[in-house]
ROGUDO-11754 format. One record per residue (C-alpha): x, y, z. Coordinates in nm, 2 decimals. Layout:
BEGIN
+--------+--------+--------+
!     xx !     yy !     zz !
+--------+--------+--------+
!      X !      Y !      Z !
...
+--------+--------+--------+
This chain:
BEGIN
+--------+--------+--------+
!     xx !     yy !     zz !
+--------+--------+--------+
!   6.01 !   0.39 !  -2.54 !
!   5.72 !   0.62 !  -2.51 !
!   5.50 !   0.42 !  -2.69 !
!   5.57 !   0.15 !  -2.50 !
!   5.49 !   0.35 !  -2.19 !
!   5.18 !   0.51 !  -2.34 !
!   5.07 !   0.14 !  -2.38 !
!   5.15 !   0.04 !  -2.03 !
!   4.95 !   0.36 !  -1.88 !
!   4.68 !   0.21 !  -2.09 !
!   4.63 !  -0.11 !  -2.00 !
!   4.68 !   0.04 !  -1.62 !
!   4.44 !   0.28 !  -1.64 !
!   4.21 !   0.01 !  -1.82 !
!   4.28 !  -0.20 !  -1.54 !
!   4.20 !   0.05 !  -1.26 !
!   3.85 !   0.11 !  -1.40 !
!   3.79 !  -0.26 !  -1.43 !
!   3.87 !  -0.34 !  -1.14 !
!   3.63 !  -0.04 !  -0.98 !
!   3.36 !  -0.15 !  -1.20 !
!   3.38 !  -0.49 !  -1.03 !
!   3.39 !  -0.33 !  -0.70 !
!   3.10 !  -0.15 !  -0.75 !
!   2.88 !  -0.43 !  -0.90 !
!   2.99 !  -0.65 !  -0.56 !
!   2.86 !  -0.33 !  -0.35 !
!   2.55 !  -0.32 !  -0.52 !
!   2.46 !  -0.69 !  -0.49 !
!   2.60 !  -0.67 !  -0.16 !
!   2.39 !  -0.33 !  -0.06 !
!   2.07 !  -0.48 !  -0.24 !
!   2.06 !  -0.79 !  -0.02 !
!   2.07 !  -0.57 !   0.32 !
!   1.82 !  -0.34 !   0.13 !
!   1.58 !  -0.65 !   0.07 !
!   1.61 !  -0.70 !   0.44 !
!   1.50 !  -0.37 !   0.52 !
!   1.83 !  -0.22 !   0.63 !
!   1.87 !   0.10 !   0.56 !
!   2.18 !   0.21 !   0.78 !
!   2.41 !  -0.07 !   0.67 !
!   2.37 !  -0.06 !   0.27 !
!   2.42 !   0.34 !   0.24 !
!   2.84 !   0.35 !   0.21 !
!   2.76 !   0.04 !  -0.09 !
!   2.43 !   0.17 !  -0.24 !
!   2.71 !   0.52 !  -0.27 !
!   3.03 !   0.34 !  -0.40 !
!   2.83 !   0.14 !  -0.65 !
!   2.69 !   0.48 !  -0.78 !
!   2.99 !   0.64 !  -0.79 !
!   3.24 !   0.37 !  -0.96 !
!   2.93 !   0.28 !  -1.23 !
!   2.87 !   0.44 !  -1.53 !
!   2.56 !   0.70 !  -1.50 !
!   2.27 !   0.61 !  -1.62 !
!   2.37 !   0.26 !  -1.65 !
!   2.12 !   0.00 !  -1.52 !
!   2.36 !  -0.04 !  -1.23 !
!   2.39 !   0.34 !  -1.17 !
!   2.04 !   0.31 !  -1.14 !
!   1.98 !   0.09 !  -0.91 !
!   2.23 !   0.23 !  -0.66 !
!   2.08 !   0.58 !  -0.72 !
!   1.74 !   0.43 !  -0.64 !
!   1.82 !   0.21 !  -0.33 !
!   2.05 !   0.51 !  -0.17 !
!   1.76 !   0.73 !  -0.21 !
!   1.51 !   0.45 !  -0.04 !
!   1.76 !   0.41 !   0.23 !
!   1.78 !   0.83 !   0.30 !
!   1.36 !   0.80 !   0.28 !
!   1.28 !   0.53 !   0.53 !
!   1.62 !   0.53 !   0.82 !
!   1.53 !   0.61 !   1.16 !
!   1.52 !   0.86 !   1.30 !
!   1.38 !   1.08 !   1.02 !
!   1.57 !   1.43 !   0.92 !
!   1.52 !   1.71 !   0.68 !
!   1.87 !   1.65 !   0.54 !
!   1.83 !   1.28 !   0.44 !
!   1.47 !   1.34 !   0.31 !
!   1.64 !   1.62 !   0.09 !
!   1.92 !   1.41 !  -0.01 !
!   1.63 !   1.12 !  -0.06 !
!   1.41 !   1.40 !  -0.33 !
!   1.77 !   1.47 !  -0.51 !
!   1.83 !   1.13 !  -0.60 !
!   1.49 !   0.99 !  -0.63 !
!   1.51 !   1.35 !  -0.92 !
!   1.86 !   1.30 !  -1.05 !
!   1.69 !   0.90 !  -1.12 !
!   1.35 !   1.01 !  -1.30 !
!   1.53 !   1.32 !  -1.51 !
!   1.81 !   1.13 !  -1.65 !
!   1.65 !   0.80 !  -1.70 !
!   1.32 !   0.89 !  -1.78 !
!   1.21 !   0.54 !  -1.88 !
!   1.37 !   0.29 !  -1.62 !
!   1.26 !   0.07 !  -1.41 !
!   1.25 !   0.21 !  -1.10 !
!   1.12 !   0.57 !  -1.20 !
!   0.80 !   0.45 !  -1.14 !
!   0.82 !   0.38 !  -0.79 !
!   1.09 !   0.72 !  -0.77 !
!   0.78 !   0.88 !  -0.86 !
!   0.55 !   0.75 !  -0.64 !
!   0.82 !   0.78 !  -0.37 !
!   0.87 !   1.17 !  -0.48 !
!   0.49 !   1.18 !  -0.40 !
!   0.44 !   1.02 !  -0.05 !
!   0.80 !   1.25 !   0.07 !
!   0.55 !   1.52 !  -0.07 !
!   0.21 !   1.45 !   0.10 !
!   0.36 !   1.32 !   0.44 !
!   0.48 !   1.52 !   0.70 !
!   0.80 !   1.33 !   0.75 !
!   0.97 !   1.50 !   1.06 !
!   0.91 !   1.79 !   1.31 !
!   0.87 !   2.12 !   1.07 !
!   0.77 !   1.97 !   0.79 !
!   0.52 !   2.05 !   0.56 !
!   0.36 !   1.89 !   0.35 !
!   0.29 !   1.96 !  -0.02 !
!  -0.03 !   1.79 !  -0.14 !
!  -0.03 !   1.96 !  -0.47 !
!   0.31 !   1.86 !  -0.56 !
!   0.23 !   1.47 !  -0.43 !
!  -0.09 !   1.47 !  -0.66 !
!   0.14 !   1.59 !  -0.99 !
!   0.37 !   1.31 !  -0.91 !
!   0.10 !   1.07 !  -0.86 !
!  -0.07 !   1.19 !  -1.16 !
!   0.23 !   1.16 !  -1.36 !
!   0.24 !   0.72 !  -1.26 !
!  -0.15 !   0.70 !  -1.32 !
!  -0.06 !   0.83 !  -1.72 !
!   0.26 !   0.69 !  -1.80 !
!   0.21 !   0.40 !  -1.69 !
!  -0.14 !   0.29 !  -1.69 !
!  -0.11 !  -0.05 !  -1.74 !
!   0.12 !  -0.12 !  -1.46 !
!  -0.01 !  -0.21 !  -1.09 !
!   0.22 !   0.05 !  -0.96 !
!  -0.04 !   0.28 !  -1.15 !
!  -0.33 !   0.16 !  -0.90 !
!  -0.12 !   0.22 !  -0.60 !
!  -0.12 !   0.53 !  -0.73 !
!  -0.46 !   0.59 !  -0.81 !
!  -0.55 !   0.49 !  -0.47 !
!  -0.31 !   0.78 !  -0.29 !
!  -0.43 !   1.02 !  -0.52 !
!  -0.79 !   0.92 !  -0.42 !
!  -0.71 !   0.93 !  -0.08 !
!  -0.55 !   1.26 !  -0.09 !
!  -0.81 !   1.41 !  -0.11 !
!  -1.05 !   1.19 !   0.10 !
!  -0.83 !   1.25 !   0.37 !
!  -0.88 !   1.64 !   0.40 !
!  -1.24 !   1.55 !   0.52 !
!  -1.38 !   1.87 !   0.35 !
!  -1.70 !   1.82 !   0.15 !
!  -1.57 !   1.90 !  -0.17 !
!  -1.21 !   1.73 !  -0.19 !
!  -1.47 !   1.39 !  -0.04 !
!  -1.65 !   1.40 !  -0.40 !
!  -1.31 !   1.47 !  -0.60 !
!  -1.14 !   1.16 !  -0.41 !
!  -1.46 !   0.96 !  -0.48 !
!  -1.46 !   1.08 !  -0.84 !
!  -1.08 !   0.97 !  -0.86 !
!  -1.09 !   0.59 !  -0.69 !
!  -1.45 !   0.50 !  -0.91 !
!  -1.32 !   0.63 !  -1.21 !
!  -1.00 !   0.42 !  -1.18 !
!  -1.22 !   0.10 !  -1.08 !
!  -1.47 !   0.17 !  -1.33 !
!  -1.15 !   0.14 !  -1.61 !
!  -0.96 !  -0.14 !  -1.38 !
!  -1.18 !  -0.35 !  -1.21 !
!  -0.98 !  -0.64 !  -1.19 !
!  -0.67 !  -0.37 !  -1.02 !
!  -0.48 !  -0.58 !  -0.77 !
!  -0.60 !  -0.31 !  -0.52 !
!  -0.91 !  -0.32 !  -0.64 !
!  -1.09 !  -0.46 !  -0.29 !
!  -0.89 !  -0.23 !  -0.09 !
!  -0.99 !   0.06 !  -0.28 !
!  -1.38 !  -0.04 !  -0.25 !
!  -1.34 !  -0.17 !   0.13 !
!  -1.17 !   0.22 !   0.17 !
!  -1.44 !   0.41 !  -0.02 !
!  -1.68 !   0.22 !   0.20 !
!  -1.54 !   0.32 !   0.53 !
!  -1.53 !   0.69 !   0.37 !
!  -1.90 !   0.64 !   0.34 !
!  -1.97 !   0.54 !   0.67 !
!  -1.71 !   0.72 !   0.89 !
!  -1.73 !   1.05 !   0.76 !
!  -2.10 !   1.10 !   0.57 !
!  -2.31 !   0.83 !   0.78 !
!  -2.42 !   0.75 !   0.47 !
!  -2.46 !   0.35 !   0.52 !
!  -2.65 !   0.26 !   0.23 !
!  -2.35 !   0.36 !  -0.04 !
!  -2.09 !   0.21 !   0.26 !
!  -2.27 !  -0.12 !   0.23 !
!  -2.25 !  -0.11 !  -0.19 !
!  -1.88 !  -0.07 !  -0.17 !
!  -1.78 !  -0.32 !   0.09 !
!  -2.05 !  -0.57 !  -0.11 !
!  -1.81 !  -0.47 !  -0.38 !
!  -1.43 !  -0.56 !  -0.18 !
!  -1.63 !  -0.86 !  -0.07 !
!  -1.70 !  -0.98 !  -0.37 !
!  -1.37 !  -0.97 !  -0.49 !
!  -1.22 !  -1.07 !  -0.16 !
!  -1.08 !  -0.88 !   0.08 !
!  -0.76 !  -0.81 !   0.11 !
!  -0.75 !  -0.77 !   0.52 !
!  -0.68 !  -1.13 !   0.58 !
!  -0.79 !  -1.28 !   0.89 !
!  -0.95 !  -0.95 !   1.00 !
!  -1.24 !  -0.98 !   0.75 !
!  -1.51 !  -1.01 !   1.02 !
!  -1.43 !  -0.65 !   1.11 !
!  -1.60 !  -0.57 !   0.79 !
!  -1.87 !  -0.88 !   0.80 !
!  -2.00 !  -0.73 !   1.12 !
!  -2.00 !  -0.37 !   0.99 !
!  -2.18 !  -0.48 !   0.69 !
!  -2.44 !  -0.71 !   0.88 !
!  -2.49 !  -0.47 !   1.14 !
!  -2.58 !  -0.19 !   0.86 !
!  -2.77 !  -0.44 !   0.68 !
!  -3.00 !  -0.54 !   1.03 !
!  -2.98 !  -0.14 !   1.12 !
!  -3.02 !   0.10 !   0.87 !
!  -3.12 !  -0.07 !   0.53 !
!  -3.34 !  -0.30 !   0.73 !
!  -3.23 !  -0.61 !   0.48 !
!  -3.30 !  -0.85 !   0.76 !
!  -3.15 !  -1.11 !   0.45 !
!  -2.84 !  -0.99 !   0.38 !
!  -2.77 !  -0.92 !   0.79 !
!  -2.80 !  -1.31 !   0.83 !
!  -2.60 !  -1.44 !   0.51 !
!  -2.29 !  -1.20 !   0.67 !
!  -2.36 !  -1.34 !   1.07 !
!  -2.36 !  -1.65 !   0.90 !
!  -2.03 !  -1.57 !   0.70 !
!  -1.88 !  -1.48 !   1.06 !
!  -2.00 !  -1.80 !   1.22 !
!  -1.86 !  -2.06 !   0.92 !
!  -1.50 !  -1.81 !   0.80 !
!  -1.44 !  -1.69 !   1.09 !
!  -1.51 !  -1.86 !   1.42 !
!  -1.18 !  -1.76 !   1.59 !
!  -1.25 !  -1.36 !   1.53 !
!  -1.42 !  -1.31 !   1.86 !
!  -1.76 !  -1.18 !   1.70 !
!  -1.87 !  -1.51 !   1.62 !
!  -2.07 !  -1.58 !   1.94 !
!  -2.21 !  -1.26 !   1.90 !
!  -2.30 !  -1.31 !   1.54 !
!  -2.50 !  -1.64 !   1.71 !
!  -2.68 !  -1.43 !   1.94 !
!  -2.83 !  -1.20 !   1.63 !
!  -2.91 !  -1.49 !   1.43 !
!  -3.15 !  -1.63 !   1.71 !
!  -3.30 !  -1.29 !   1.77 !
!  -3.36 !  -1.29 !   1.43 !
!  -3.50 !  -1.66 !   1.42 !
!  -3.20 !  -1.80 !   1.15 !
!  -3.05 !  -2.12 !   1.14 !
!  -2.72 !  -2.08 !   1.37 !
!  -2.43 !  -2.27 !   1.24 !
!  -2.19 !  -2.45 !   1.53 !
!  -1.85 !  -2.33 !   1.60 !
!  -1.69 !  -2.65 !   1.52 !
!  -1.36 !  -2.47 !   1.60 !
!  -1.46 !  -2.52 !   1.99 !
!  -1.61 !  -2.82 !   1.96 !
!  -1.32 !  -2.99 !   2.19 !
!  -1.45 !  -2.75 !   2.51 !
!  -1.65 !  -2.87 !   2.71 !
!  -1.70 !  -2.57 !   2.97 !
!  -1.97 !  -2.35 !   3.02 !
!  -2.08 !  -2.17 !   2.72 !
!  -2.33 !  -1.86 !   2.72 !
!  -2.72 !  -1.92 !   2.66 !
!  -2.86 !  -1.79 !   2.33 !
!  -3.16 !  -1.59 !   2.37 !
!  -3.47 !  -1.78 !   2.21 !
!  -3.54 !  -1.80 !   1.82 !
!  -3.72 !  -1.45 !   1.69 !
!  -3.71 !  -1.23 !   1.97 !
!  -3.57 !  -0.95 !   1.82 !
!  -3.78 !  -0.65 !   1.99 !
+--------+--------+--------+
């Protein structure tokens, strides 16, 4: 008789933590679609009863860990307790599975809670964000995750603006381009070093090498690529007096990028500078008044 009851607490017990398992794995799936719909409120009570009814360190237990900690990073409005809950489990993740598939990305994560100031009080630990950025870049350097990386570690120290961190920041991003230049971030990192250049040295001749080096590549701010067009031919006609290169990028303007609202304006430098000036065909269907363009070669 008491075997026979042994057997049945058994199989009941066996049961329960089946049937919790299953539980679990429907929250997850059911927290992970919210999640991919940037919810963050919503999938919390899941992302939690998936991680507590799966085994730890499973590959499920990980993926609750990791989306509960994402949803305790980004939900609004931002407090020191879910950020500290956020650094625990994005931790508990990387310590006790060291080689999944999200400790990349906890890492990265760890980083940006780090460097950002997140909510009122907060302060930010830059050395801290480097380490963990640091710690992507060598374990894996293969990965694109280890560019994103590469790039906030860059601009870490770009971002303080002081004289010295500017040359370790440079150091970092042309370094990492030098070893990945065909990084999926690669044109954003250039187009980035460039506007370092120019906005905080006025130094427009290295500016203009790294955005010919994003545009070459092709850069990644779609539809907003005359921004740097303009910059570049304007540095071009300006400051390296390259009166070539300033009309092969008005040009660019007028043929890619017609709609931008610098087009007529990248008309009016191409007469002054007596170039061929291409047609907006995008207007060609108005027929209202349309500015004069000075006459051919009078640039003063």
């Amino acid at each position: 008789m008491k075997t026979l009851l042994s057997c049945c607490l058994i199989v009941l017990l066996a049961s329960a933590s089946a049937s919790t398992a299953d539980d679990a794995t429907v929250a997850l799936e059911r927290a992970t679609t919210a999640l991919a719909q940037f919810n963050y409120d919503v999938p919390r009570k899941d992302f939690t009863k998936a991680r507590d009814g799966l085994p730890p360190g499973s590959e499920g237990w990980q993926q609750a860990t990791f989306g509960l900690a994402t949803c305790k990073q980004q939900l609004m409005p931002i407090e020191a307790e879910s950020i500290a809950w956020a650094v625990t489990l994005f931790t508990d993740l990387v310590e006790r599975c060291p080689d999944s598939r999200f400790t990349p990305r906890a890492y990265l994560n760890l980083g940006r809670i780090a460097e950002l100031r997140d909510y009122r009080g907060d302060q930010p630990d830059v050395d801290t964000a480097r380490k963990h950025y640091r710690t992507v870049m060598t374990r894996w350097p293969v990965d694109s995750i280890a560019g994103e990386a590469a790039f906030r570690l860059g601009s870490s120290h770009l971002a303080t603006m002081l004289p010295k961190e500017f040359e370790i920041g440079v150091k970092v991003l042309t370094d990492w381009l030098s070893a990945h230049p065909q990084d999926p971030l690669a044109a954003g990192m250039w187009q980035y070093l460039g506007d370092c250049w120019f906005q905080q040295k006025d130094n427009f001749s290295e500016a203009y090498a790294c955005y010919q080096q994003a545009d070459a590549i092709g850069l990644q701010w779609r539809s907003r690529e005359h921004l740097v067009w303009w910059r570049m031919a304007r540095i071009a006609e300006l400051h390296i007096k390259d009166n070539d290169a300033a009309i092969r990028y008005y040009t660019k303007i007028c043929t890619d990028a017609q709609t931008s609202g610098k087009a007529f304006e990248a008309q009016i430098r191409l007469s002054l500078l007596g170039a061929p000036i291409p047609d907006l065909t995008a207007f060609a269907s108005y027929t209202g008044p349309r500015p004069k363009l000075p006459a051919p070669g009078t640039l003063p």
